[in-house]
Rosetta silent file (secondary structure, phi, psi, omega in degrees, C-alpha in Angstrom):
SEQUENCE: XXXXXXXXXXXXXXXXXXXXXXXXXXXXXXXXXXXXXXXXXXXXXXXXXXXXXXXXXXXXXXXXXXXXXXXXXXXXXXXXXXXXXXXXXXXXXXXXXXXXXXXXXXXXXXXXXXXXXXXXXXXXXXXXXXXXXXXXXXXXXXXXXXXX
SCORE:     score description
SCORE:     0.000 S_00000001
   1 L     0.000  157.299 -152.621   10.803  224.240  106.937 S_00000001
   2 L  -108.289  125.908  163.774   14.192  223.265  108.721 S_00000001
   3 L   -52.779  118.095  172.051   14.048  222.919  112.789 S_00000001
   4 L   -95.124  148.443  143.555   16.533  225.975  114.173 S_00000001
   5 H     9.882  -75.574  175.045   18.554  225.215  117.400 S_00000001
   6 H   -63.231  -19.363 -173.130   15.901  226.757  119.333 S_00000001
   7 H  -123.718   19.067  172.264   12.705  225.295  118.032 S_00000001
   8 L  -113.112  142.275  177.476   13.993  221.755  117.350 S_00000001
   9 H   -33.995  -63.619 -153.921   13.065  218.385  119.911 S_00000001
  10 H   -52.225  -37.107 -147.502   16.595  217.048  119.772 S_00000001
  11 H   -78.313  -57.056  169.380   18.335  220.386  120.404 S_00000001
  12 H   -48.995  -45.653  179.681   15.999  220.725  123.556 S_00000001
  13 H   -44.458  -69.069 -172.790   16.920  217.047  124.640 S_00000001
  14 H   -50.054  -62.333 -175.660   20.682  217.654  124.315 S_00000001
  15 H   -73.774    8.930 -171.591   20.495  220.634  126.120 S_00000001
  16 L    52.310   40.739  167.993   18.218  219.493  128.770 S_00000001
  17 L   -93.003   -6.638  158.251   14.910  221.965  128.465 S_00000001
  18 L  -102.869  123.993  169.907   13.757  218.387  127.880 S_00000001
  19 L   -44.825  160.563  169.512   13.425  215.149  129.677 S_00000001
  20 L   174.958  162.929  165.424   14.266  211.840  128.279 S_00000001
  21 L  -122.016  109.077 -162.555   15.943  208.416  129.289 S_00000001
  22 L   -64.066  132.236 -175.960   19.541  208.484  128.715 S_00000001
  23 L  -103.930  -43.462  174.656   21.476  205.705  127.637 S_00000001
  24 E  -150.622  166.656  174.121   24.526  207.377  126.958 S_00000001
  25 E  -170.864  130.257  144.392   26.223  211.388  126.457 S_00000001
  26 E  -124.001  178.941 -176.047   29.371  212.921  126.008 S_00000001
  27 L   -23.114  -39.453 -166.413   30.875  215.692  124.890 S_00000001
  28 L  -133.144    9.613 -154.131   29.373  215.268  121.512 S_00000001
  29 E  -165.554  133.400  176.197   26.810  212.622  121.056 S_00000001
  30 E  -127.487 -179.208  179.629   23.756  211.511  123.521 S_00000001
  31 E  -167.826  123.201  164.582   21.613  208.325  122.958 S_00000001
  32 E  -146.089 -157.042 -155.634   18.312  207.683  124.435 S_00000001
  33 E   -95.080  148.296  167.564   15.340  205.685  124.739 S_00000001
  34 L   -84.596  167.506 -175.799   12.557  206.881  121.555 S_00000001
  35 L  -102.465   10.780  178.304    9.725  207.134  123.100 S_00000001
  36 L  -139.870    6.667 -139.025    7.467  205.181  120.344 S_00000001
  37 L   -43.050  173.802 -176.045    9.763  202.616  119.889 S_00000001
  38 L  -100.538  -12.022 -155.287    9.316  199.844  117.158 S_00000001
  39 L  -153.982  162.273 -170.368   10.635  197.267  119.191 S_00000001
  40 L   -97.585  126.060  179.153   11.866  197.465  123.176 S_00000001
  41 L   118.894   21.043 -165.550   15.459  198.890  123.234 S_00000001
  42 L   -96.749  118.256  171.002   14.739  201.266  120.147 S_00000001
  43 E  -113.834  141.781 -170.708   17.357  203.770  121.038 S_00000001
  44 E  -117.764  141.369 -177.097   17.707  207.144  119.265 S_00000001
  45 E  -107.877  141.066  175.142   21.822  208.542  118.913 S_00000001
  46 E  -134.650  175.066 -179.612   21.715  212.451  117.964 S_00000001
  47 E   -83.620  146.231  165.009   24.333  214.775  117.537 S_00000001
  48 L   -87.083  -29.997 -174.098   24.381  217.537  120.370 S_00000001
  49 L   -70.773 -176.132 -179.542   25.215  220.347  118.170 S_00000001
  50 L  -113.855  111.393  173.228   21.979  221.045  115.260 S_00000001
  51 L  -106.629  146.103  138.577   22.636  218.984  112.165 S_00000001
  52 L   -74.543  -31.228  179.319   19.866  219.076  110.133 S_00000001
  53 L  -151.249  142.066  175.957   20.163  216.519  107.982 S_00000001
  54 H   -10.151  -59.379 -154.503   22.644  212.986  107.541 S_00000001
  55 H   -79.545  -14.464 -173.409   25.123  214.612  105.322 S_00000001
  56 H   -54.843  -36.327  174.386   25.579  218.030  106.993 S_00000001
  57 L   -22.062  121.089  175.924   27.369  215.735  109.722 S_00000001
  58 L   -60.949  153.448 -173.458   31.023  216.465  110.358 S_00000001
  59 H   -72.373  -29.417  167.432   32.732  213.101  109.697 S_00000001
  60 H   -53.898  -21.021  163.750   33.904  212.787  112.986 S_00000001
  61 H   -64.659  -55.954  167.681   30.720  212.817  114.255 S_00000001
  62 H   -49.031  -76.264  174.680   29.308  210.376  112.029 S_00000001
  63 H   -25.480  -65.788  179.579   32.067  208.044  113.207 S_00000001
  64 H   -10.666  -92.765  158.749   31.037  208.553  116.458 S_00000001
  65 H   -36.370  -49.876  155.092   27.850  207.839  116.031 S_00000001
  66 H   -18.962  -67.471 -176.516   28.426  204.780  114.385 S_00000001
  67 H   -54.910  -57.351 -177.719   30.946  203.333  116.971 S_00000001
  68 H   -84.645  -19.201  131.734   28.379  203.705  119.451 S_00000001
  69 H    12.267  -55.706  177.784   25.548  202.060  117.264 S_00000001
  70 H   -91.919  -24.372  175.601   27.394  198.903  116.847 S_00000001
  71 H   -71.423  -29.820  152.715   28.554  198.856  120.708 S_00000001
  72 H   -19.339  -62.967 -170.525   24.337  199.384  120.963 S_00000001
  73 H   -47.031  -58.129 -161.279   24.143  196.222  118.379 S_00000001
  74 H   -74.172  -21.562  167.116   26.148  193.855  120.457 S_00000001
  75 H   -93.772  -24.390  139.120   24.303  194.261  123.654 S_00000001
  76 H    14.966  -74.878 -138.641   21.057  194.295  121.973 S_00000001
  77 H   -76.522  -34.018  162.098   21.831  191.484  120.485 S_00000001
  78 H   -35.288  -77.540 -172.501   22.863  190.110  124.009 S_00000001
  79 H   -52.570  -35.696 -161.732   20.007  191.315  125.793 S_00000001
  80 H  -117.045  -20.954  163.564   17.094  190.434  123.678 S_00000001
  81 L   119.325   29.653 -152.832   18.561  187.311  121.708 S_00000001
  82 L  -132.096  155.128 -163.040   18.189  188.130  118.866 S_00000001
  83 L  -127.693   66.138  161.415   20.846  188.139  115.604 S_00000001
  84 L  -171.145  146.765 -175.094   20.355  190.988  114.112 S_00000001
  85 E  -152.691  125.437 -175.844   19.782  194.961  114.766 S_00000001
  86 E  -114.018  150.968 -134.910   19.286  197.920  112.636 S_00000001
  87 E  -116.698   98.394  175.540   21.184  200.777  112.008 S_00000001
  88 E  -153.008  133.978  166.551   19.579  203.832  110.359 S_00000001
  89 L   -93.451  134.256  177.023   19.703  207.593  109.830 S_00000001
  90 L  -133.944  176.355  162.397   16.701  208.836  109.029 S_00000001
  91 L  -145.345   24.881  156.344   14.884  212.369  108.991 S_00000001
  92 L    -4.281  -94.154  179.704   11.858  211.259  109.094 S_00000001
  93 L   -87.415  -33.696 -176.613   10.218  213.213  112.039 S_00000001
  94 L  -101.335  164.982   76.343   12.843  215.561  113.176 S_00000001
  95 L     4.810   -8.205 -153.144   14.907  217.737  111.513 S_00000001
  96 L  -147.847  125.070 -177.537   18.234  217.013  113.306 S_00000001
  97 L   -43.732  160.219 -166.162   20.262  214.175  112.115 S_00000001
  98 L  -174.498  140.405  172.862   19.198  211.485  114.041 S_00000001
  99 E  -142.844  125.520  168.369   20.072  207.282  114.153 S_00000001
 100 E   -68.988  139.905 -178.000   17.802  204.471  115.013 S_00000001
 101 E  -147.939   94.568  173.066   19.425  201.615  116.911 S_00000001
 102 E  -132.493  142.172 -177.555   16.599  198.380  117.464 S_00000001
 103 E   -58.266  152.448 -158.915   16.760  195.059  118.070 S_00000001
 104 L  -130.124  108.643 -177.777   15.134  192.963  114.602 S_00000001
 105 L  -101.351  -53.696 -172.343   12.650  190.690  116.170 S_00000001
 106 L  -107.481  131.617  154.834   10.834  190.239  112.209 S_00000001
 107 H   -20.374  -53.573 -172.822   12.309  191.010  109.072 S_00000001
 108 H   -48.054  -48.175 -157.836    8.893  193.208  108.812 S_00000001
 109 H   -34.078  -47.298 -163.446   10.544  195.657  111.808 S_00000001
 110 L  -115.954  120.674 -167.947   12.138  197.647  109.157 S_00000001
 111 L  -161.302  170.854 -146.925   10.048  197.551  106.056 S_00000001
 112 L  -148.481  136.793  172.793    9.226  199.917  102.962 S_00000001
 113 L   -85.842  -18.151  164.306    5.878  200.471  101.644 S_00000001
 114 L   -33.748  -65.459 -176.480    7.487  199.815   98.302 S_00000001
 115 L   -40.505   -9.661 -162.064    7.590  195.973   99.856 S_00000001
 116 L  -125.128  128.465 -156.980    3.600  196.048  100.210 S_00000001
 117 L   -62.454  -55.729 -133.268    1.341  194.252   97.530 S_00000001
 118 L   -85.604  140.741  174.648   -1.544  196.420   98.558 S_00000001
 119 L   -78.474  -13.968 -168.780   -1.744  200.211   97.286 S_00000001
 120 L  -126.601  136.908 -179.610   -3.374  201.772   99.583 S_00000001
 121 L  -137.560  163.763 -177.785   -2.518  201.160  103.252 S_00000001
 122 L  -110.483  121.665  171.037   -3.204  202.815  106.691 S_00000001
 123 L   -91.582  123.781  139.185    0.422  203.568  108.572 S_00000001
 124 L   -95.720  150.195 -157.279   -0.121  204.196  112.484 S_00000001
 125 L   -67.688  157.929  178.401    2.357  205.975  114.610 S_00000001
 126 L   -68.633  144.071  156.265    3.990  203.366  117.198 S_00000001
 127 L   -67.894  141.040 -169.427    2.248  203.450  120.545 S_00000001
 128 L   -51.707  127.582  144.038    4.099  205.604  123.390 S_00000001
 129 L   -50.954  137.334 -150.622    5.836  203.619  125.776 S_00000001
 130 L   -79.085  123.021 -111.157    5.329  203.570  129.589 S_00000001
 131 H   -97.120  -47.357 -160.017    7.920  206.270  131.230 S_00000001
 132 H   -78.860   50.594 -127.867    8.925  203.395  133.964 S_00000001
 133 H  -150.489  -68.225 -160.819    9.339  200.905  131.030 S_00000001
 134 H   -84.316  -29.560  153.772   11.635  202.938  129.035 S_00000001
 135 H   -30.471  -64.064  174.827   13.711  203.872  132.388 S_00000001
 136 H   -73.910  -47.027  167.565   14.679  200.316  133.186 S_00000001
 137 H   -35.538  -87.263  179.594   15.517  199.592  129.361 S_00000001
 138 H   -43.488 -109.700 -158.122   17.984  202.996  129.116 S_00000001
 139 H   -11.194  -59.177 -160.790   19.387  202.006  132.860 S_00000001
 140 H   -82.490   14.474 -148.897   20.058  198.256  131.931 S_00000001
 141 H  -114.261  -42.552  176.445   20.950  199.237  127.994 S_00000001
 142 H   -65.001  -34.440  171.531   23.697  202.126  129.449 S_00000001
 143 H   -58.992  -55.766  168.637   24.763  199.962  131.933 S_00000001
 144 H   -45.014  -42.222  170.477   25.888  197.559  129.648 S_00000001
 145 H   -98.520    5.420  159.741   27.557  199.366  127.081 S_00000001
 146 H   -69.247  -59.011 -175.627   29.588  201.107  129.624 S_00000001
 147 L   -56.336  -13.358 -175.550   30.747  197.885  130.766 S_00000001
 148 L   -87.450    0.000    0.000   31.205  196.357  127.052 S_00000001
């Protein structure tokens, strides 16, 4: 079953019946910190309106998203050293288009169970991150790409 406007996470975020720590928002597009992250600086960009899924996206929108993604990448890549960062829409958990933006400490960050010898494996969810943690992260990660 498909998240509606009213009973989907993101929709609450964007409209602020939720909390969260914002890295960036305009008119059409927010970015904030996830809250499980895989790696510190795992930022999630959503749509404000309710997409449900990647392609439903208007293209303009997409674009958007994108642009800021890669202005994401280069201070990332700044901040944590590191020379590479990945880019992905998923729909994993939500329902509402949604794009991962994390710094690539290990090849492994981003990995496929295809990719895994063994058949049977145990996945666990990332552990939550610490509220004042993911504050200073959004604060110095917004700061930055305003200024880039």
């Amino acid at each position: 079953m498909t998240d509606t406007p009213t009973t989907c996470l993101f929709c609450a975020i964007a409209d602020g019946r939720l909390p969260t720590h914002l890295v960036h928002q305009d008119e059409e597009i927010m970015a904030f910190m996830d809250i499980q992250p895989i790696r510190p600086g795992h930022t999630l960009i959503i749509p404000r309106a309710h997409h449900a899924y990647f392609e439903d996206l208007p293209p303009a929108t997409a674009a958007r998203i994108v642009d800021l993604g890669q202005r994401l990448a280069r201070e990332m890549k700044r901040i944590w050293q590191v020379p590479r960062v990945a880019f992905a829409f998923t729909g994993i958990d939500v329902a509402h288009t949604h794009a991962h933006v994390f710094p690539m400490v290990e090849v492994t960050d981003v990995l496929s169970k295809r990719q895994i010898a063994e058949q049977d494996i145990t996945v666990r969810p990332m552990p939550r991150a610490e509220p004042a943690e993911l504050a200073g992260i959004a604060a110095r990660l917004a700061d930055a790409v305003r200024q880039g």
